[in-house]
C-alpha positions as CSV (number, residue, x, y, z in Angstrom):
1,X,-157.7,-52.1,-42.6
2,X,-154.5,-52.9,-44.5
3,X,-153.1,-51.6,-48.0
4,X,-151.0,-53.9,-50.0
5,X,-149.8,-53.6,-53.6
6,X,-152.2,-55.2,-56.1
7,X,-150.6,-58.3,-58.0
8,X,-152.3,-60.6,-60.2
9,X,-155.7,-58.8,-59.1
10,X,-154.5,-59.8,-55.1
11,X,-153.2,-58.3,-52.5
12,X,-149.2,-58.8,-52.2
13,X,-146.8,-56.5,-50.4
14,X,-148.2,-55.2,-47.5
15,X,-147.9,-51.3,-47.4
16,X,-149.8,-49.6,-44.7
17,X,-152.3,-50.8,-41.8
18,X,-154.7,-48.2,-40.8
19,X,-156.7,-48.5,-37.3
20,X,-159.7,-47.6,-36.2
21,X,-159.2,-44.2,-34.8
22,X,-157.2,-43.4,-38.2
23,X,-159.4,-44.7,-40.1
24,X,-162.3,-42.0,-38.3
25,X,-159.3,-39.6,-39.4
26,X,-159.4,-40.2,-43.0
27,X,-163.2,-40.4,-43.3
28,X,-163.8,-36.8,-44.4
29,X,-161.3,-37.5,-47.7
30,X,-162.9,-41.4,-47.9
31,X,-166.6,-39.6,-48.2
32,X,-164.8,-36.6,-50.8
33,X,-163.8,-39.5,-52.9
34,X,-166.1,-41.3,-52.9
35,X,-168.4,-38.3,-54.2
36,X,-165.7,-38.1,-57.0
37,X,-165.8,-41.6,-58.2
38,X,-168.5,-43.5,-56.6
39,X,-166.3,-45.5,-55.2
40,X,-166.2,-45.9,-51.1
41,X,-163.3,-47.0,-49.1
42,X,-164.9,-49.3,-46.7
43,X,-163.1,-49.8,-43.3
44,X,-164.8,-53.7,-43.4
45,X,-164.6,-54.4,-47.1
46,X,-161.9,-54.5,-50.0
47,X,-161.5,-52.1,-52.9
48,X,-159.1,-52.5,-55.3
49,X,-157.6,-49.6,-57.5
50,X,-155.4,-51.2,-59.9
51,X,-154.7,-47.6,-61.2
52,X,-155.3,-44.2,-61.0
53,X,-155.4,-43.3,-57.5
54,X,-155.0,-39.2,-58.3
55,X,-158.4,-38.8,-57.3
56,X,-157.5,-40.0,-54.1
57,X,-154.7,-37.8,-53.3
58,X,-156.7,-34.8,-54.7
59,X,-159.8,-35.8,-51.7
60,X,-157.3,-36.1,-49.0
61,X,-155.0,-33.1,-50.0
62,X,-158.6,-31.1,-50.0
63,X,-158.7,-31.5,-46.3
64,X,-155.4,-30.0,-45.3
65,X,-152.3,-30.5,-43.5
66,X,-153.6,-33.5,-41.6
67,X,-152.3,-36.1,-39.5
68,X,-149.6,-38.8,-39.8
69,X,-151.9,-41.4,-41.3
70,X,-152.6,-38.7,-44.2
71,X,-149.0,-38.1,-44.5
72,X,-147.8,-41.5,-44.8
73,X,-151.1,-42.8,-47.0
74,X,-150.5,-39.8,-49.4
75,X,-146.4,-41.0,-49.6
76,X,-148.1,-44.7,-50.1
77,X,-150.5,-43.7,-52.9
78,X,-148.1,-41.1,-54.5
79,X,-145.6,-43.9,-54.9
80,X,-147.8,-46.1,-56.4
81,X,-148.3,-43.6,-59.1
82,X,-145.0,-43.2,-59.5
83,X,-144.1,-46.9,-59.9
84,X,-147.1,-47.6,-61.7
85,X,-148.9,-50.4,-59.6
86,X,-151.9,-51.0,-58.4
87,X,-153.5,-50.9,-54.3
88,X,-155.8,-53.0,-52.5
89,X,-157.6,-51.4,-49.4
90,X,-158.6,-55.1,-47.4
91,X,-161.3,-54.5,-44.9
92,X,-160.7,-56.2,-41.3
């Protein structure tokens, strides 16, 4: 799975790619946000946020310290907050 900045409803810069195993990592937050919003980030499909990822932080912060791949998403979706853009989670 990849992460790219959302332009023109697309995917554009390439952020962060997220493997299997890290993916199995993130899970736990995935299925917290998805009970928040509905919304499920799919390791085989695409989901586009073209704002307001908070929600998202909020689920993965719930689960702790973590790993590096919650580190360096949380620094990924907290600077798209901060710039004000878009994400697109693209599904291998």
């Amino acid at each position: 799975m990849d992460i790219h900045k959302l332009k023109n409803g697309r995917a554009d810069v390439h952020l962060l790619s997220i493997n299997d195993s890290e993916y199995s990592e993130l899970l736990p937050a995935f299925e917290r946000y998805q009970s928040k919003t509905g919304y499920f980030i799919d390791q085989y499909g695409d989901l586009k946020l073209s704002s307001g990822v908070q929600p998202l932080i909020e689920s993965i912060e719930a689960g702790g310290a973590g790993t590096k791949i919650h580190v360096t998403l949380l620094q990924v979706l907290k600077e798209s907050e901060v710039a004000d853009y878009g994400i697109i989670f693209v599904g291998d």
